[in-house]
C-alpha positions as CSV (number, residue, x, y, z in Angstrom):
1,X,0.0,0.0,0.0
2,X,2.9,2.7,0.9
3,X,4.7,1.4,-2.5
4,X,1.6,2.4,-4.6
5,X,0.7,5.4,-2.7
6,X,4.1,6.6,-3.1
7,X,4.1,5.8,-6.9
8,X,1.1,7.9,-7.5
9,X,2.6,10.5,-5.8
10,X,5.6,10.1,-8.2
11,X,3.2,10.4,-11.1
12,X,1.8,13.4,-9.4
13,X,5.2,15.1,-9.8
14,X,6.3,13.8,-13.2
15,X,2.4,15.1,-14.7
16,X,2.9,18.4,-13.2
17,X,6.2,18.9,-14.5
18,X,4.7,17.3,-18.0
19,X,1.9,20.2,-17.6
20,X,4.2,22.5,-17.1
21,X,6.6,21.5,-20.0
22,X,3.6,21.8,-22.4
23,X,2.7,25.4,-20.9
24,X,5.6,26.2,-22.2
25,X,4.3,26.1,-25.9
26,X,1.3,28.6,-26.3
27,X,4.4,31.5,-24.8
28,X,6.9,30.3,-27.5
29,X,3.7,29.9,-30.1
30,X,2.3,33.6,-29.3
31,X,6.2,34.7,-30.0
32,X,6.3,32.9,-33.6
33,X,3.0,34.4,-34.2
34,X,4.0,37.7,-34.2
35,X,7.7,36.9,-35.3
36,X,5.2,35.2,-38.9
37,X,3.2,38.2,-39.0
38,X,6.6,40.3,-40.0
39,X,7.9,37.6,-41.9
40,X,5.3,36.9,-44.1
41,X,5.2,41.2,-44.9
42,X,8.3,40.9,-45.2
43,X,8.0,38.2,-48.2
44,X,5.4,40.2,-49.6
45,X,7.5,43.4,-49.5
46,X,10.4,41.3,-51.5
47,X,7.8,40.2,-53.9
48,X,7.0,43.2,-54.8
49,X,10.0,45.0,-55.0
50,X,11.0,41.7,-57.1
51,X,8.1,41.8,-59.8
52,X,8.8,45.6,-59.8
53,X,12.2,45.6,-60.6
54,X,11.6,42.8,-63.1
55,X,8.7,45.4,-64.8
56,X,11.6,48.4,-64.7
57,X,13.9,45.9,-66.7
58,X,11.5,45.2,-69.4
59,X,10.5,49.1,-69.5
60,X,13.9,50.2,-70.2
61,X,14.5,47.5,-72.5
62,X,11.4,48.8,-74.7
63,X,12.9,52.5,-74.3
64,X,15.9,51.4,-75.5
65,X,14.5,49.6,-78.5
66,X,12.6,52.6,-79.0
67,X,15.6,54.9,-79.5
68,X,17.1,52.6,-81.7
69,X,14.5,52.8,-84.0
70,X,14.3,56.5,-83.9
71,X,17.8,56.7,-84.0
72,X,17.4,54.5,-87.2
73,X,14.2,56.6,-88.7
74,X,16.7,59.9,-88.1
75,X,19.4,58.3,-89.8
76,X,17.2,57.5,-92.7
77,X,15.4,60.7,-93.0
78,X,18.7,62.1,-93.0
79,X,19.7,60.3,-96.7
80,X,16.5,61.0,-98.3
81,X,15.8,63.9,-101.1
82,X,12.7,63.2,-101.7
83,X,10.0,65.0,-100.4
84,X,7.4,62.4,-100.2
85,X,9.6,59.9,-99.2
86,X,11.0,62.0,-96.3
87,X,7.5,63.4,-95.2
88,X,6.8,59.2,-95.0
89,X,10.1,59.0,-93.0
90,X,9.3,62.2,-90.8
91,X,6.1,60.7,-90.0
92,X,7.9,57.3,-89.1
93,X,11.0,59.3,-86.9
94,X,8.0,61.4,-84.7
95,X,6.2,58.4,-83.7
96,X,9.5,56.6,-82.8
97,X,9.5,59.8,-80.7
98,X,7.3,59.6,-79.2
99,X,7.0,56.1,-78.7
100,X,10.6,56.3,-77.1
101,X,9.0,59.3,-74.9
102,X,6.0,57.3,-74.0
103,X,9.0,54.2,-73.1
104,X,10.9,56.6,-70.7
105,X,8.2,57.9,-69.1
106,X,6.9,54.7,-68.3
107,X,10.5,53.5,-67.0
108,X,10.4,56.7,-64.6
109,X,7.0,56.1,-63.0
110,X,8.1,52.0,-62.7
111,X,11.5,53.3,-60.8
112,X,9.7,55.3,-58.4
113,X,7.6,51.8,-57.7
114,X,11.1,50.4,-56.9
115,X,12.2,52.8,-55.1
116,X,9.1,52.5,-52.6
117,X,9.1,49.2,-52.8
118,X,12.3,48.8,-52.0
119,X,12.0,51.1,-49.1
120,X,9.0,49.2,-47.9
121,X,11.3,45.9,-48.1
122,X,13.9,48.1,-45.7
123,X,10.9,49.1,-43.3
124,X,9.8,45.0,-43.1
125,X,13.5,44.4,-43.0
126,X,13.5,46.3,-39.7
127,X,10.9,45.9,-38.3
128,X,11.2,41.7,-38.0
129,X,14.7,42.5,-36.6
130,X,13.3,44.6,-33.8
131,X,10.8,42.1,-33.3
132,X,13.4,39.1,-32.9
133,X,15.7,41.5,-30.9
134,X,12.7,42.4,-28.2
135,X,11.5,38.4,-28.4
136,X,15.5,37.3,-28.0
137,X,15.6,37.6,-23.7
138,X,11.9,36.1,-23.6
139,X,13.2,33.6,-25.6
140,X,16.4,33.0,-23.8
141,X,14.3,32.8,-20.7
142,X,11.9,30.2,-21.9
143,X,14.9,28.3,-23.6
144,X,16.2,27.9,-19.7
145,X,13.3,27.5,-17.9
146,X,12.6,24.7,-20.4
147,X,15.8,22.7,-19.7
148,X,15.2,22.9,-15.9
149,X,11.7,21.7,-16.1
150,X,12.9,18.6,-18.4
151,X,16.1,18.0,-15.7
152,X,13.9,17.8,-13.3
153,X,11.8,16.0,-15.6
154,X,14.3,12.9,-16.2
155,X,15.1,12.8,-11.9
156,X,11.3,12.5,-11.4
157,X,10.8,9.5,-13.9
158,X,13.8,7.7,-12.6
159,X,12.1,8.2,-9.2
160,X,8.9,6.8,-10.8
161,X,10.3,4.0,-12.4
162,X,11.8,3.2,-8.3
163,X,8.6,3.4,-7.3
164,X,7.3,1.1,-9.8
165,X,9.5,-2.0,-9.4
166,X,8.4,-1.7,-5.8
167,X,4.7,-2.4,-6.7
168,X,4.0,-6.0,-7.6
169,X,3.0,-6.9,-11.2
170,X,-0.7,-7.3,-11.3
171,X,-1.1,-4.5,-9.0
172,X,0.8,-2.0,-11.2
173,X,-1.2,-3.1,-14.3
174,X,-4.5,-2.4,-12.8
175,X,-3.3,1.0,-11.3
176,X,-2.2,1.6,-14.5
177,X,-5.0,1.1,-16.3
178,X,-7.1,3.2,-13.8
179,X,-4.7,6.0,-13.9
180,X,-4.9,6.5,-17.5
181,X,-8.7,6.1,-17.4
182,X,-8.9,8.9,-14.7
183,X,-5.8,10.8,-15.8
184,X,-5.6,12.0,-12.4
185,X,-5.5,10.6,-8.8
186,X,-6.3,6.9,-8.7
187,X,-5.7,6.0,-5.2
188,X,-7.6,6.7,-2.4
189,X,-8.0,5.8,1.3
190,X,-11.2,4.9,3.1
191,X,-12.7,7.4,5.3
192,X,-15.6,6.8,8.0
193,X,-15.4,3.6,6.1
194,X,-16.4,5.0,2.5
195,X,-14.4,5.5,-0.7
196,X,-13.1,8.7,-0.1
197,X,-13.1,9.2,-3.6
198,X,-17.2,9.2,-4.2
199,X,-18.2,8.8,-0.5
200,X,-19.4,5.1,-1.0
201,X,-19.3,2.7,1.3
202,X,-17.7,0.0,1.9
203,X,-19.6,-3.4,3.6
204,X,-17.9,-3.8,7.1
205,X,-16.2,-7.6,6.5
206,X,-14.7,-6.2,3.6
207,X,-13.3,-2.6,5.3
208,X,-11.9,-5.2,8.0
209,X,-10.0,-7.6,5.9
210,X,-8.6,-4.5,3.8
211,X,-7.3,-3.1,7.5
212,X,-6.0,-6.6,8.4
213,X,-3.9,-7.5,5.3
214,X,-3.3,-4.2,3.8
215,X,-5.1,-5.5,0.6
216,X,-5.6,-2.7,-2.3
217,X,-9.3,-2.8,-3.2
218,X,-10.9,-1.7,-6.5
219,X,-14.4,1.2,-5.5
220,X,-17.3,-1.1,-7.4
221,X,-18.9,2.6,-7.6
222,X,-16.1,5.3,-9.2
223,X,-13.7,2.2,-10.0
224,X,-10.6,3.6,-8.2
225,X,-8.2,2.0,-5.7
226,X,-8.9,1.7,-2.3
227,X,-6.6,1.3,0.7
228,X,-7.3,1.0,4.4
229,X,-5.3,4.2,6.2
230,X,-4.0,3.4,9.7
């Protein structure tokens, strides 16, 4: 009866350290949270300065093109002595012009996208690095108080597993199986000769061999163990 009394209080120590442990997560969730919120801008702000840049690329490229062909048209206008031909030609160099005007000023207004986006990209830059700056001592913190919780962790189940081999076979199955049914305490003493678990009681022959031989009793009513206390 001690043996399994002291085992549950064993288990006692090793759950609350496991419920601990796991309160541990929603802190360092809440922190990744807000540490994805800036990450994910962050993405998006490269994205966009990405696709913008790739936009300012083709734009110049179509200037460029462009002034080649007016370049080209000039050139040509240039050789020609013919009136009709260079009126055809003039015609030709001004909407090169201004298709080559049209190209540049296009280029302009995409660069001024890059440059915003690219200064957006410096603000989401920032602002995650504050963000993991201000989140490094909480994170520290819970990075320590974790290892101590899981030191005294590994002590605690070696004490358990003590426990344990102190408890004979059949007896540790069925506490077993009631613990994990009840996921809490399992193992309770009689009081005023009822399960001091649900208050029932127990028939008097039976409370008196349970005091006699120390025997561990299953409660017919809530189905936990039942000892006799001195």
């Amino acid at each position: 009866m001690i043996a399994l009394v002291a085992l549950e209080g064993e288990d006692s120590a090793v759950e609350s350290l496991e419920s601990r442990l796991r309160a541990l997560e929603p802190r360092l969730q809440e922190l990744e949270r807000s540490r994805e919120v800036a990450a994910t801008a962050l993405e998006r702000a490269k994205h966009t300065l990405t696709a913008e840049e790739e936009k300012l690329r083709e734009a110049r490229a179509r200037a460029a093109q462009h002034r080649t062909l007016q370049d080209r048209n000039q050139r040509q206008l240039d050789g020609i002595t013919n009136i009709r031909e260079a009126n055809a030609a003039s015609a030709q160099l001004e909407s090169a012009r201004r298709m080559a005007s049209d190209a540049d000023a296009e280029s302009a207004r995409i660069a001024a996208r890059v440059d915003e986006a690219r200064a957006r990209m410096q603000q989401a830059e920032l602002a995650i690095a504050e963000i993991e700056g201000s989140q490094e001592t909480e994170r520290s913190a819970i990075a320590a108080e974790r290892r101590e919780i899981e030191e005294e962790l590994r002590h605690a189940r070696m004490k358990r597993e003590g426990s344990a081999k102190r408890v004979t076979g059949s007896l540790l199955a069925k506490y077993d199986k009631v613990r994990r049914r009840r996921r809490g305490q399992s193992v309770f003493p009689l009081r005023g000769g009822a399960c001091a678990s649900c208050d029932t009681a127990l028939p008097l022959q039976r409370r008196h061999e349970m005091a006699r031989t120390g025997a561990i009793e299953m409660c017919e009513a809530c189905g936990v163990l039942l000892y006799a206390a001195d």
